[in-house]
VOLUMRO-754573 format. One record per atom (N, C-alpha, C, O): x, y, z; residue number from 1. Coordinates in Angstrom, 2 decimals, padded with zeros to 5 digits. Example, Ala and Ser with C-alpha at 12.3 -4.5 7.8 and 13.67 -1.06 7.14 Angstrom:
REM residues 2
<site xx="013.19" yy="-005.69" zz="007.80" resi="1"/>
<site xx="012.30" yy="-004.50" zz="007.80" resi="1"/>
<site xx="013.20" yy="-003.30" zz="007.80" resi="1"/>
<site xx="014.24" yy="-003.32" zz="008.46" resi="1"/>
<site xx="012.85" yy="-002.25" zz="007.08" resi="2"/>
<site xx="013.67" yy="-001.06" zz="007.14" resi="2"/>
<site xx="012.90" yy="000.03" zz="007.87" resi="2"/>
<site xx="013.41" yy="001.14" zz="008.04" resi="2"/>
END
This chain:
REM residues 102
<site xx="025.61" yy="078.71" zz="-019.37" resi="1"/>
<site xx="025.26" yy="078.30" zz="-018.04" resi="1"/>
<site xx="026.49" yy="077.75" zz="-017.35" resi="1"/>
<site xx="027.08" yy="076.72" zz="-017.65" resi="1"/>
<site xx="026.85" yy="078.79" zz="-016.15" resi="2"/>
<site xx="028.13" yy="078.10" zz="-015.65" resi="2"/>
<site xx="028.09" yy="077.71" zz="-014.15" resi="2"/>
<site xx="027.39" yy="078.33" zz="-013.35" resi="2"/>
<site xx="028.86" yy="076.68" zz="-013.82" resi="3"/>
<site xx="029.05" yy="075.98" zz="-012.26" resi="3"/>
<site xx="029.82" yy="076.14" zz="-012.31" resi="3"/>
<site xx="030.45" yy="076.62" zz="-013.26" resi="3"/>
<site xx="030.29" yy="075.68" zz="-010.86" resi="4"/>
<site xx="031.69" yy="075.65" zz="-010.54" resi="4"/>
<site xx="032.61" yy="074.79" zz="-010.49" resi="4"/>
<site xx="031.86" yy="073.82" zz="-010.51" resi="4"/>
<site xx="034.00" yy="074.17" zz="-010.43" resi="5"/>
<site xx="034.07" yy="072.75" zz="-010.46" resi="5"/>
<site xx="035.69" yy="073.32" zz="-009.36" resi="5"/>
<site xx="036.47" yy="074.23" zz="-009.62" resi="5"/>
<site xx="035.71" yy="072.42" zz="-008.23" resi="6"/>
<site xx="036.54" yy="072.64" zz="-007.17" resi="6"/>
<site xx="037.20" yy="071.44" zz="-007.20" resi="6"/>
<site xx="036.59" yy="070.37" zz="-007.28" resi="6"/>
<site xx="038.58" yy="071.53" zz="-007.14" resi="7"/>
<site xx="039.26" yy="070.32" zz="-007.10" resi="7"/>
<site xx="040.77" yy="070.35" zz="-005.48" resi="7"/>
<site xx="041.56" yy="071.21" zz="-005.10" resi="7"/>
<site xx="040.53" yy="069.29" zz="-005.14" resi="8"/>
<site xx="041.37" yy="068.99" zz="-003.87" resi="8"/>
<site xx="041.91" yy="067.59" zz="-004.31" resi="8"/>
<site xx="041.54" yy="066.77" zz="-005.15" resi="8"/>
<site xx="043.10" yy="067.61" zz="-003.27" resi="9"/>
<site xx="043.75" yy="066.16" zz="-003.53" resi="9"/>
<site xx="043.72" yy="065.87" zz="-001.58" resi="9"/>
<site xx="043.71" yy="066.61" zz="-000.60" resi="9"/>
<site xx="043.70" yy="064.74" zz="-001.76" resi="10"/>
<site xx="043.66" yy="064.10" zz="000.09" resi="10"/>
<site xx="044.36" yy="063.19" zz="-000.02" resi="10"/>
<site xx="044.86" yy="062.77" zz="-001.06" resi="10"/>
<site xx="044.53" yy="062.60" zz="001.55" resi="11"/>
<site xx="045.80" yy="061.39" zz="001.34" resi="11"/>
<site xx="045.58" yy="060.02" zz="001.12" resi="11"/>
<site xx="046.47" yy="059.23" zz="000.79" resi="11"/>
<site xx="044.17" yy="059.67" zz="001.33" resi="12"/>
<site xx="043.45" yy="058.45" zz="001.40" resi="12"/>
<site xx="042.27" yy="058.49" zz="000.87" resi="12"/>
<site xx="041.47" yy="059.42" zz="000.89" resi="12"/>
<site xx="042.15" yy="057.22" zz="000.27" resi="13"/>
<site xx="040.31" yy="057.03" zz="-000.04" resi="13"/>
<site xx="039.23" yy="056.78" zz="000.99" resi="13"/>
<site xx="038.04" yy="056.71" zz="000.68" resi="13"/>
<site xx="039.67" yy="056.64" zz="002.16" resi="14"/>
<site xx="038.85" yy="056.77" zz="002.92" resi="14"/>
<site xx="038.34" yy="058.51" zz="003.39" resi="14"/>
<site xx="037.17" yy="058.85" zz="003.58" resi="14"/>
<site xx="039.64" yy="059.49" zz="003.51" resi="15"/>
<site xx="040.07" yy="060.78" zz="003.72" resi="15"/>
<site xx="038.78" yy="061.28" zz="002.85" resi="15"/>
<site xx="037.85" yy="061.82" zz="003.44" resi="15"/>
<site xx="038.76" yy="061.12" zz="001.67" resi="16"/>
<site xx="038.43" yy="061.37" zz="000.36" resi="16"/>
<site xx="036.78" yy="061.38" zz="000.11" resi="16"/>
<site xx="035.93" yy="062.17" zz="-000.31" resi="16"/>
<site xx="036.85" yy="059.72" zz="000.77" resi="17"/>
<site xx="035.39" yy="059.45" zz="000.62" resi="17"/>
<site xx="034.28" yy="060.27" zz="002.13" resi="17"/>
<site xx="033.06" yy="060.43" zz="002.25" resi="17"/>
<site xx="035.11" yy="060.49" zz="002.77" resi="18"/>
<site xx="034.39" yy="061.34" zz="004.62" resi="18"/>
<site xx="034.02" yy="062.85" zz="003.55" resi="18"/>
<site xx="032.94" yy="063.30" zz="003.16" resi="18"/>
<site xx="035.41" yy="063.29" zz="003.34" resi="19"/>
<site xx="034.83" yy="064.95" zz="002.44" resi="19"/>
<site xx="033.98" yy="065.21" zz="001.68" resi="19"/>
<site xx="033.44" yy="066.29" zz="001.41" resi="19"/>
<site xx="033.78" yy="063.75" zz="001.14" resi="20"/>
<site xx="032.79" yy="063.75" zz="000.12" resi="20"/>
<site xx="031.60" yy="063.60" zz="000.53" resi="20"/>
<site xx="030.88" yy="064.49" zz="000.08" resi="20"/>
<site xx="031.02" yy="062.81" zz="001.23" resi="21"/>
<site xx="029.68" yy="062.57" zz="002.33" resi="21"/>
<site xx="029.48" yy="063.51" zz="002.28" resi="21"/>
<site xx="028.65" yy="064.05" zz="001.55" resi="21"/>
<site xx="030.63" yy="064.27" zz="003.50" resi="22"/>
<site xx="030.23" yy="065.48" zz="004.22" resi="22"/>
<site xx="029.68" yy="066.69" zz="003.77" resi="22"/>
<site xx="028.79" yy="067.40" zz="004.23" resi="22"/>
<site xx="030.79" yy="066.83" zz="002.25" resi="23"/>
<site xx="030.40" yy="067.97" zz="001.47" resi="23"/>
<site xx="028.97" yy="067.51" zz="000.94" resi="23"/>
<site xx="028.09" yy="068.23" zz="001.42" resi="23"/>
<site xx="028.57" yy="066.71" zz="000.25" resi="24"/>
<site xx="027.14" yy="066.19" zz="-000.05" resi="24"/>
<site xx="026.02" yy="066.42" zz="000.96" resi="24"/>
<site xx="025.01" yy="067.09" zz="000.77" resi="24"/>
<site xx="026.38" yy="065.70" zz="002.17" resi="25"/>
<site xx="025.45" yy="066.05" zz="003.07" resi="25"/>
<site xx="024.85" yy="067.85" zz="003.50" resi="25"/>
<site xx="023.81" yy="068.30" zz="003.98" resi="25"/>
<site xx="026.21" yy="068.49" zz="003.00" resi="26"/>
<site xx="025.47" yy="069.28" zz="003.45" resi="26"/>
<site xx="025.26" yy="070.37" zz="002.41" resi="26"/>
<site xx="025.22" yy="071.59" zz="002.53" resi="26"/>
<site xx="025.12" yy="069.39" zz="001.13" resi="27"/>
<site xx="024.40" yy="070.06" zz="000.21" resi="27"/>
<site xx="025.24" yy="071.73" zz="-000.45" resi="27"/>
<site xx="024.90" yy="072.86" zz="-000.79" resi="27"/>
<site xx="026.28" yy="071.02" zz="-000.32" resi="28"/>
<site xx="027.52" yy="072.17" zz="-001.15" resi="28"/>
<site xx="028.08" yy="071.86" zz="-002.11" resi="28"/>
<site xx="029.24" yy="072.19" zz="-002.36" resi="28"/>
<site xx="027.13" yy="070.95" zz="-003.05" resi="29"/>
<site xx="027.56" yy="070.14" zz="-004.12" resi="29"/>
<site xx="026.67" yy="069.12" zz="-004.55" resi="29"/>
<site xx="026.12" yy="068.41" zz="-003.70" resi="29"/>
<site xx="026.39" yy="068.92" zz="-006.11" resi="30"/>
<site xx="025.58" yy="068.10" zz="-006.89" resi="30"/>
<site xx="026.00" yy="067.04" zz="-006.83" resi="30"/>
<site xx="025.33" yy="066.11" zz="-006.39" resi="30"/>
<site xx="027.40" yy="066.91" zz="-007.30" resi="31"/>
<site xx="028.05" yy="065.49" zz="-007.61" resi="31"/>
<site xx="029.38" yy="065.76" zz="-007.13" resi="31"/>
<site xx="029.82" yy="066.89" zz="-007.34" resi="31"/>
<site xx="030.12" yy="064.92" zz="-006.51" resi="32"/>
<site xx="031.67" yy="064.61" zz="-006.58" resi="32"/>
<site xx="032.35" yy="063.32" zz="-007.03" resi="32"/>
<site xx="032.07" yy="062.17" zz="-006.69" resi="32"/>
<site xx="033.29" yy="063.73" zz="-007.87" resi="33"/>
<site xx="034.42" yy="062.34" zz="-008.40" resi="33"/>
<site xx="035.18" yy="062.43" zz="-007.76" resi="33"/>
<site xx="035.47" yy="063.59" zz="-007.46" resi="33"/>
<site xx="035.98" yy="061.33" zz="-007.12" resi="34"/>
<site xx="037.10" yy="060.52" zz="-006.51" resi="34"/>
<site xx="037.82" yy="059.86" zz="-007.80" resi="34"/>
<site xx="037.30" yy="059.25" zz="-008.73" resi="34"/>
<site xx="039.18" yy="060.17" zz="-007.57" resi="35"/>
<site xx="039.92" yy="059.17" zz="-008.42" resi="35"/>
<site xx="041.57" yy="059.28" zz="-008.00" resi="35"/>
<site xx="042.30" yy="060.24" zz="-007.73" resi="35"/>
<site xx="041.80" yy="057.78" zz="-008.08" resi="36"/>
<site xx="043.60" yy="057.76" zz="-007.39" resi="36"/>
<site xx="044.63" yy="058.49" zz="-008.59" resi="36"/>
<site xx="044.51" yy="058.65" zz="-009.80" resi="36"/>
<site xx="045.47" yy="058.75" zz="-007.80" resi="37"/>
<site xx="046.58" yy="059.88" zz="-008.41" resi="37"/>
<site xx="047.94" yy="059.32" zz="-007.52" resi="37"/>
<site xx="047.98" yy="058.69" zz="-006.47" resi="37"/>
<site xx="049.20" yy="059.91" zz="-008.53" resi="38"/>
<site xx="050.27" yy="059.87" zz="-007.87" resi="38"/>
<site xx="050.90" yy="061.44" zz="-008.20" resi="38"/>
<site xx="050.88" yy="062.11" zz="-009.24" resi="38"/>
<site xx="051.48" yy="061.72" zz="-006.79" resi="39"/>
<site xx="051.90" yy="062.91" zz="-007.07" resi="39"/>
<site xx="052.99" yy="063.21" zz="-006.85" resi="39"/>
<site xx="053.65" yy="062.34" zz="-006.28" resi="39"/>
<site xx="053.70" yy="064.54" zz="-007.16" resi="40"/>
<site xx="055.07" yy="064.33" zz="-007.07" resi="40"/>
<site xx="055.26" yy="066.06" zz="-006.86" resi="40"/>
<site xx="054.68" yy="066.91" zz="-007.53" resi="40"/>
<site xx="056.17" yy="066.30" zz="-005.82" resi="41"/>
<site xx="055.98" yy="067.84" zz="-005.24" resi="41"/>
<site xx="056.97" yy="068.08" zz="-004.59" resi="41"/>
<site xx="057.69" yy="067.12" zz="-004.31" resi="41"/>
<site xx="057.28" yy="069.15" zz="-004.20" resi="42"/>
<site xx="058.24" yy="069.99" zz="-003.27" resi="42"/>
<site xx="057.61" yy="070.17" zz="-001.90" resi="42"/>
<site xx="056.61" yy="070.88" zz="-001.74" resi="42"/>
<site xx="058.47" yy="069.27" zz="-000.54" resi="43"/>
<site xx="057.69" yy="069.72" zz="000.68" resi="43"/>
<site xx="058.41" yy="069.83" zz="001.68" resi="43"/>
<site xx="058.51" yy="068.81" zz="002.36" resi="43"/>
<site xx="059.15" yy="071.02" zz="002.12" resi="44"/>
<site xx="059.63" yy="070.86" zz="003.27" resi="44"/>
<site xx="061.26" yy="070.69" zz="002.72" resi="44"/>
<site xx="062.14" yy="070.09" zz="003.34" resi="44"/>
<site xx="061.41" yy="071.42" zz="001.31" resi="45"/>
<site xx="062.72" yy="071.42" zz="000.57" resi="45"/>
<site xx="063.30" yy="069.85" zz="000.24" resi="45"/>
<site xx="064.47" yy="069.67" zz="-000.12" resi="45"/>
<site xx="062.40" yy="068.86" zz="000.40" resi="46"/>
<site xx="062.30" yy="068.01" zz="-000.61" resi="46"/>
<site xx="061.57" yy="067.19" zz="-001.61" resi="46"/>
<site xx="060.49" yy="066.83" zz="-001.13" resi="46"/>
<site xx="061.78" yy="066.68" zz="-003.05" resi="47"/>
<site xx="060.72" yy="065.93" zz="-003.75" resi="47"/>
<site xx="060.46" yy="064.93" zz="-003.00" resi="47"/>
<site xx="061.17" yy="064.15" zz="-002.37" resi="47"/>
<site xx="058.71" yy="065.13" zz="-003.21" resi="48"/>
<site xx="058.26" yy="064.02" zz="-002.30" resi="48"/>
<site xx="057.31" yy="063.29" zz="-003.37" resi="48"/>
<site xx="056.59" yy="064.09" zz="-003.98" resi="48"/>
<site xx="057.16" yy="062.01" zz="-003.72" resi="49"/>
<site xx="056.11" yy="061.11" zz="-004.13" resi="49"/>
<site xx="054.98" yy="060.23" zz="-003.47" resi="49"/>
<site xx="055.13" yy="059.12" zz="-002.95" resi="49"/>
<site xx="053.70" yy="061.02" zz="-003.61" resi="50"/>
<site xx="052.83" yy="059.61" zz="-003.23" resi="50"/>
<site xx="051.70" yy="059.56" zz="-003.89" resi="50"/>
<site xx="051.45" yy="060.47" zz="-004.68" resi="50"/>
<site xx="051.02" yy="058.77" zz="-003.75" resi="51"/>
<site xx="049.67" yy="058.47" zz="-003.76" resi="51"/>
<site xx="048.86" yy="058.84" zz="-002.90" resi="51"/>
<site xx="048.81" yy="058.51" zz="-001.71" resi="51"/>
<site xx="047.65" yy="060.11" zz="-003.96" resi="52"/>
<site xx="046.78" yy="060.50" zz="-003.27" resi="52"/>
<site xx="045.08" yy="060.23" zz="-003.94" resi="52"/>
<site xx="044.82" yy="059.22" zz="-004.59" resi="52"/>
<site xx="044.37" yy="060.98" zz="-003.73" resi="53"/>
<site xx="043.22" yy="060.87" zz="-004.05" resi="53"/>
<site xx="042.63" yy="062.55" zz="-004.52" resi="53"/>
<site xx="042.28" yy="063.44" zz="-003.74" resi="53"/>
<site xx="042.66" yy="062.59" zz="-005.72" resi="54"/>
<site xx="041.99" yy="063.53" zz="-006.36" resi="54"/>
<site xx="040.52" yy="063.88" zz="-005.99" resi="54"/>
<site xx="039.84" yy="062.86" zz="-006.03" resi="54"/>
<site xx="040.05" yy="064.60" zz="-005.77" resi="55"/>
<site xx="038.81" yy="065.38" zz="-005.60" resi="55"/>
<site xx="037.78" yy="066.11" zz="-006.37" resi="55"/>
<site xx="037.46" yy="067.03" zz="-005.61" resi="55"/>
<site xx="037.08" yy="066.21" zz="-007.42" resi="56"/>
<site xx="036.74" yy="066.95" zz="-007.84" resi="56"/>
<site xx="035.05" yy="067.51" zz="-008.03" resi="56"/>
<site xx="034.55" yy="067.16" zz="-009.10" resi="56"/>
<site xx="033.99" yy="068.48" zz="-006.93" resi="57"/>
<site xx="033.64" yy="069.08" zz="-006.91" resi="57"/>
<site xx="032.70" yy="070.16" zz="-007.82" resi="57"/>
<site xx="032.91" yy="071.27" zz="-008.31" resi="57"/>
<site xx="031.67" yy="069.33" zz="-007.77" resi="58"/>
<site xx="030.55" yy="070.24" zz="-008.74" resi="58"/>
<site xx="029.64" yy="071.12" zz="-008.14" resi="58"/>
<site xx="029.16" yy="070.68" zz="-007.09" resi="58"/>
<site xx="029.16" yy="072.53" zz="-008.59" resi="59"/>
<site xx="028.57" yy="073.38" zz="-007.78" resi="59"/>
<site xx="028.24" yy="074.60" zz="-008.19" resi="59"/>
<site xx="028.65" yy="074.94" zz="-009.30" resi="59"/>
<site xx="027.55" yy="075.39" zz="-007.53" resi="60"/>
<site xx="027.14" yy="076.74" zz="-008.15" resi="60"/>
<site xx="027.83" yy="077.30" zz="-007.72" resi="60"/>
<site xx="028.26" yy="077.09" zz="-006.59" resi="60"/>
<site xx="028.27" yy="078.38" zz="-008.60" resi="61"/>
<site xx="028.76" yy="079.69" zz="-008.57" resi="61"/>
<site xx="028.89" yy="080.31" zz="-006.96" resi="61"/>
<site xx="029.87" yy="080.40" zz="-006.23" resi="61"/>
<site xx="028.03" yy="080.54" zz="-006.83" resi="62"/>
<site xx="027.60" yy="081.20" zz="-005.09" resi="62"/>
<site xx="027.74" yy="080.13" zz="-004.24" resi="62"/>
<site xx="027.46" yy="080.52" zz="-003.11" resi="62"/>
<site xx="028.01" yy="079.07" zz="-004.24" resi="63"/>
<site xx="028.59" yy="078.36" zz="-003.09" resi="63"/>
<site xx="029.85" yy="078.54" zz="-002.90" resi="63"/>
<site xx="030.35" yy="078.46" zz="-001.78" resi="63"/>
<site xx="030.35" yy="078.74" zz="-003.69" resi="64"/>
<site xx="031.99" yy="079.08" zz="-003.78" resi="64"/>
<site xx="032.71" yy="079.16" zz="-002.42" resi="64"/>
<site xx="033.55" yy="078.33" zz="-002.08" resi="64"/>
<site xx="032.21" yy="080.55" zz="-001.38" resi="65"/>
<site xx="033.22" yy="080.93" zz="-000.16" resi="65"/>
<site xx="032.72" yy="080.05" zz="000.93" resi="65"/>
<site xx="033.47" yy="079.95" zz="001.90" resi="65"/>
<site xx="031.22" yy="079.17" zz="000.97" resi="66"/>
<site xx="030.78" yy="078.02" zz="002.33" resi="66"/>
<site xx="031.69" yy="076.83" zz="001.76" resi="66"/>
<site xx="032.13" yy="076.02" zz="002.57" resi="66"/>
<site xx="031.97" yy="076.68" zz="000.50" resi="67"/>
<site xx="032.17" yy="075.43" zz="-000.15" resi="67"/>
<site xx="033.86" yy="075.45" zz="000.49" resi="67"/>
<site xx="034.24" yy="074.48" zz="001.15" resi="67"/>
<site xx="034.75" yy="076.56" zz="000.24" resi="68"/>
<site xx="035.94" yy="076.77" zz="000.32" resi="68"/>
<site xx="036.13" yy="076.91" zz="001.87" resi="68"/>
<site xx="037.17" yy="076.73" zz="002.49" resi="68"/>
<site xx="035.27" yy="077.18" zz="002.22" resi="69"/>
<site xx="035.61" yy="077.30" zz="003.94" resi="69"/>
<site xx="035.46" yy="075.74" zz="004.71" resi="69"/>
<site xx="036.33" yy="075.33" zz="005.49" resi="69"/>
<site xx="034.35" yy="075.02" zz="004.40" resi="70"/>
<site xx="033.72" yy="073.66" zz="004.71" resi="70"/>
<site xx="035.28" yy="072.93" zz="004.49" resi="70"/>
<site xx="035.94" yy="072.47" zz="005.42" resi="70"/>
<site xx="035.64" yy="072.93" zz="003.19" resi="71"/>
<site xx="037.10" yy="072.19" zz="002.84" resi="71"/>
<site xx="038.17" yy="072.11" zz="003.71" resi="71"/>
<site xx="038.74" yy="071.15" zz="004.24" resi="71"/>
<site xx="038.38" yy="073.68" zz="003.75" resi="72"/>
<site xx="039.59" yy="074.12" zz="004.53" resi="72"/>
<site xx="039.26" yy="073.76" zz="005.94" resi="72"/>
<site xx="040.24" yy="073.17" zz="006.41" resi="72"/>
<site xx="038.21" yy="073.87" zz="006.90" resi="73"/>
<site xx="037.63" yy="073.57" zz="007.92" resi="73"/>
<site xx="038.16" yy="071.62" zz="007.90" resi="73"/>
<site xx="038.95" yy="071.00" zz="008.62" resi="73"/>
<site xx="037.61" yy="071.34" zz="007.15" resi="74"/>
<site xx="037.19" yy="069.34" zz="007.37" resi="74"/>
<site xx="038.62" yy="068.90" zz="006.38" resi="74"/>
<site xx="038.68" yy="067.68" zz="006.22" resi="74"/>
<site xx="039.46" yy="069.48" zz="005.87" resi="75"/>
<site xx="040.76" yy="068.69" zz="005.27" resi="75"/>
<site xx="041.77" yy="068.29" zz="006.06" resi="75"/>
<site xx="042.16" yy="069.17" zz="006.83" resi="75"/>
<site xx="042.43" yy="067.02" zz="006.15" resi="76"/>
<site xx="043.27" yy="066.06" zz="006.60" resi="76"/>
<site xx="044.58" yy="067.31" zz="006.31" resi="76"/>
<site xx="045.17" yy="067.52" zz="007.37" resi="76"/>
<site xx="045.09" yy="068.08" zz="005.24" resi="77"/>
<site xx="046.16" yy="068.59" zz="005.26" resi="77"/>
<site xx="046.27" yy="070.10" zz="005.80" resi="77"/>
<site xx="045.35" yy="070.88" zz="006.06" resi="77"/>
<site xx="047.65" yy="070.29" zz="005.89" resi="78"/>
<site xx="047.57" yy="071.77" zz="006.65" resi="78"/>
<site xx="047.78" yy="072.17" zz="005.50" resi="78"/>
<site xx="046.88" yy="073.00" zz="005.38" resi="78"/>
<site xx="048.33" yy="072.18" zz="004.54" resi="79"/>
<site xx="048.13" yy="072.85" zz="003.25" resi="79"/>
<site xx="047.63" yy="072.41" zz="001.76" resi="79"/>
<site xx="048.37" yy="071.99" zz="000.87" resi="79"/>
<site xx="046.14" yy="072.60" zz="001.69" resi="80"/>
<site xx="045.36" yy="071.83" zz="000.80" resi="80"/>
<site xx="045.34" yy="072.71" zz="-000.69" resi="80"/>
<site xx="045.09" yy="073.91" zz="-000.87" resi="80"/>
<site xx="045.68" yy="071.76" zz="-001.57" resi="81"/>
<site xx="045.13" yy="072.28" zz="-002.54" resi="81"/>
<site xx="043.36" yy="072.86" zz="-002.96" resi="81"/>
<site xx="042.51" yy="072.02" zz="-002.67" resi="81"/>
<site xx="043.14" yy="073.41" zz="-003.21" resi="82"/>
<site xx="041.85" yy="074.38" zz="-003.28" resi="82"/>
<site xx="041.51" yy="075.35" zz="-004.65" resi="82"/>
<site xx="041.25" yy="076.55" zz="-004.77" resi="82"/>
<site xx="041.65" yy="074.20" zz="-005.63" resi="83"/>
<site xx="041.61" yy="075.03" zz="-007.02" resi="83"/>
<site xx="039.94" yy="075.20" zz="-007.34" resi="83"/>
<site xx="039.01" yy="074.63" zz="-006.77" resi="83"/>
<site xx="039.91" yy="076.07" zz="-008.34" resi="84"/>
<site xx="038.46" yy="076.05" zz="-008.63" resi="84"/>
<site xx="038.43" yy="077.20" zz="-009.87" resi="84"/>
<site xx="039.08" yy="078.25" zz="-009.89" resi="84"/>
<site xx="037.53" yy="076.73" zz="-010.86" resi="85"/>
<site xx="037.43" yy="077.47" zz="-012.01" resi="85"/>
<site xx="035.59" yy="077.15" zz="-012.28" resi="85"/>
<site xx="034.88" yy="076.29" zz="-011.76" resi="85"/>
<site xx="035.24" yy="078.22" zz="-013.32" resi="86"/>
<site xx="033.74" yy="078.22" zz="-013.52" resi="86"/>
<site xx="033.89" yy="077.75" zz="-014.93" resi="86"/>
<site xx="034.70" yy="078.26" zz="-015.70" resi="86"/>
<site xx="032.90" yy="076.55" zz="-015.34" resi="87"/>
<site xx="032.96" yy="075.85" zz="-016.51" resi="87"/>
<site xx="031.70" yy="076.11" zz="-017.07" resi="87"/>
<site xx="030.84" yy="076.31" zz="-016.22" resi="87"/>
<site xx="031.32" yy="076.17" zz="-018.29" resi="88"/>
<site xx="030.28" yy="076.26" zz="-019.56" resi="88"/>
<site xx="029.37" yy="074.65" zz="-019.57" resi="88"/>
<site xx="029.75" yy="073.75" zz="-020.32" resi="88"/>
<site xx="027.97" yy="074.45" zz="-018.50" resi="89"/>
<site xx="027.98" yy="073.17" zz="-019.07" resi="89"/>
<site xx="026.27" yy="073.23" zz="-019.60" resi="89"/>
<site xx="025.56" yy="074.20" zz="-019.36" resi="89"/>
<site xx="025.64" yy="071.62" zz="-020.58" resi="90"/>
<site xx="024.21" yy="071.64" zz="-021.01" resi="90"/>
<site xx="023.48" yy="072.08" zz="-020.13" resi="90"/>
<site xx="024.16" yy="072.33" zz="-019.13" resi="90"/>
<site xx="022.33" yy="072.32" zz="-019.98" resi="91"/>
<site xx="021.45" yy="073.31" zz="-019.70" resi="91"/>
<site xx="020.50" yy="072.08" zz="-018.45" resi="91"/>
<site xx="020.09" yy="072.38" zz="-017.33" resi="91"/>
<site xx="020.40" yy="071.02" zz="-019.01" resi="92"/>
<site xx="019.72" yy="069.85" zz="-018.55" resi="92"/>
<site xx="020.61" yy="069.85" zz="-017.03" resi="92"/>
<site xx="020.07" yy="070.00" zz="-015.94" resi="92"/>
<site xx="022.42" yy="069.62" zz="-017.30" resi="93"/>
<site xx="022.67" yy="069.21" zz="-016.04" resi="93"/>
<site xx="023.07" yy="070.50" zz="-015.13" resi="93"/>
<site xx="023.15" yy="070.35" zz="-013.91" resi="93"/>
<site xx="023.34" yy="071.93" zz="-015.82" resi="94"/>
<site xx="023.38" yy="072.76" zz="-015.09" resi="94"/>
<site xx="021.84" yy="073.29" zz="-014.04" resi="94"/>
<site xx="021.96" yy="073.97" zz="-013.02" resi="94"/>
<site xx="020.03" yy="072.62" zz="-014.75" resi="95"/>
<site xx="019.17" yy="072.64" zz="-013.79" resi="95"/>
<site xx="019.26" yy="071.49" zz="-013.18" resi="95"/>
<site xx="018.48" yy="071.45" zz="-012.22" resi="95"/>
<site xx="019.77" yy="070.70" zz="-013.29" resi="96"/>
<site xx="019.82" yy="069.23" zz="-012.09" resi="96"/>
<site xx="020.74" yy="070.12" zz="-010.98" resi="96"/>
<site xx="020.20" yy="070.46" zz="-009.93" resi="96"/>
<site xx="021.98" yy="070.46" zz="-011.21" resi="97"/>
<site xx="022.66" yy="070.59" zz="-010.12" resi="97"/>
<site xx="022.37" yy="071.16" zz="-009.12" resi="97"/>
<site xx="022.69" yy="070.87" zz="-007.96" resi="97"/>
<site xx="021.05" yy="072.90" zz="-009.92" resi="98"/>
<site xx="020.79" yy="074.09" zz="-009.28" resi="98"/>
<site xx="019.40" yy="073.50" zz="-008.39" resi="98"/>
<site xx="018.84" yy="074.20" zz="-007.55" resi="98"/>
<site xx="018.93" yy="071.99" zz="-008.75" resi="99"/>
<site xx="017.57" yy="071.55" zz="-008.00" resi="99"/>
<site xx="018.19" yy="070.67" zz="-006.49" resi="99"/>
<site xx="017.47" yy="070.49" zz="-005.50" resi="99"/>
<site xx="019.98" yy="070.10" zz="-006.60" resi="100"/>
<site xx="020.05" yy="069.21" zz="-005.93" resi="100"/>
<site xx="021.82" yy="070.18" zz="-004.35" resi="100"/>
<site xx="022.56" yy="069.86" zz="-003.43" resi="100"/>
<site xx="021.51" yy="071.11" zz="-005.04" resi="101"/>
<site xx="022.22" yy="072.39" zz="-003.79" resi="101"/>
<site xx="021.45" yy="072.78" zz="-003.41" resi="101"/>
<site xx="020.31" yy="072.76" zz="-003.87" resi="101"/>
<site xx="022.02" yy="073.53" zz="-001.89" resi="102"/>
<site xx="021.21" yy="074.57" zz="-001.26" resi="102"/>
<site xx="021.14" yy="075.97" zz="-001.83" resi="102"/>
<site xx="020.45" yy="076.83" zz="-001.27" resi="102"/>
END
């Protein structure tokens, strides 16, 4: 039984916590975790360090392209990370998730 699990990074916990509502509210997702991160990257041809806010995104399969559009639509960055892989999970929380999406 597989979902989906979508992960974004934002610049703030406030940033973080709006996407998260939003994505909830509108029911493109069971559950989301927030958690602080420091990151360290190439931008604009130089290393850059900060502190962001990790994202990570629980969901069915077939939400995938509203889920990825909603993101890209409502994200603080012009170039967002937007990863996403399909994971193997118990049977119990893969029917919770499929009772609490559209």
């Amino acid at each position: 039984m597989d979902i989906l699990l979508v992960y974004t990074t934002l610049p703030t916990r406030n940033d973080a916590e709006k996407l998260r509502d939003m994505v909830l509210e509108a029911r493109l997702a069971g559950c989301v975790d927030i958690w602080q991160i420091e990151s360290k990257y190439w931008w604009k041809g130089k290393l850059e360090v900060s502190e962001e806010y990790a994202m990570l995104v629980k969901t069915k399969p077939e939400l995938e392209e509203p889920l990825v559009k909603f993101i890209q639509d409502n994200h603080p960055y012009s170039t967002p990370v937007i990863a996403r892989w399909n994971v193997r999970v118990n049977e119990d929380y893969y029917n919770w998730l499929f009772d609490e999406t559209r």
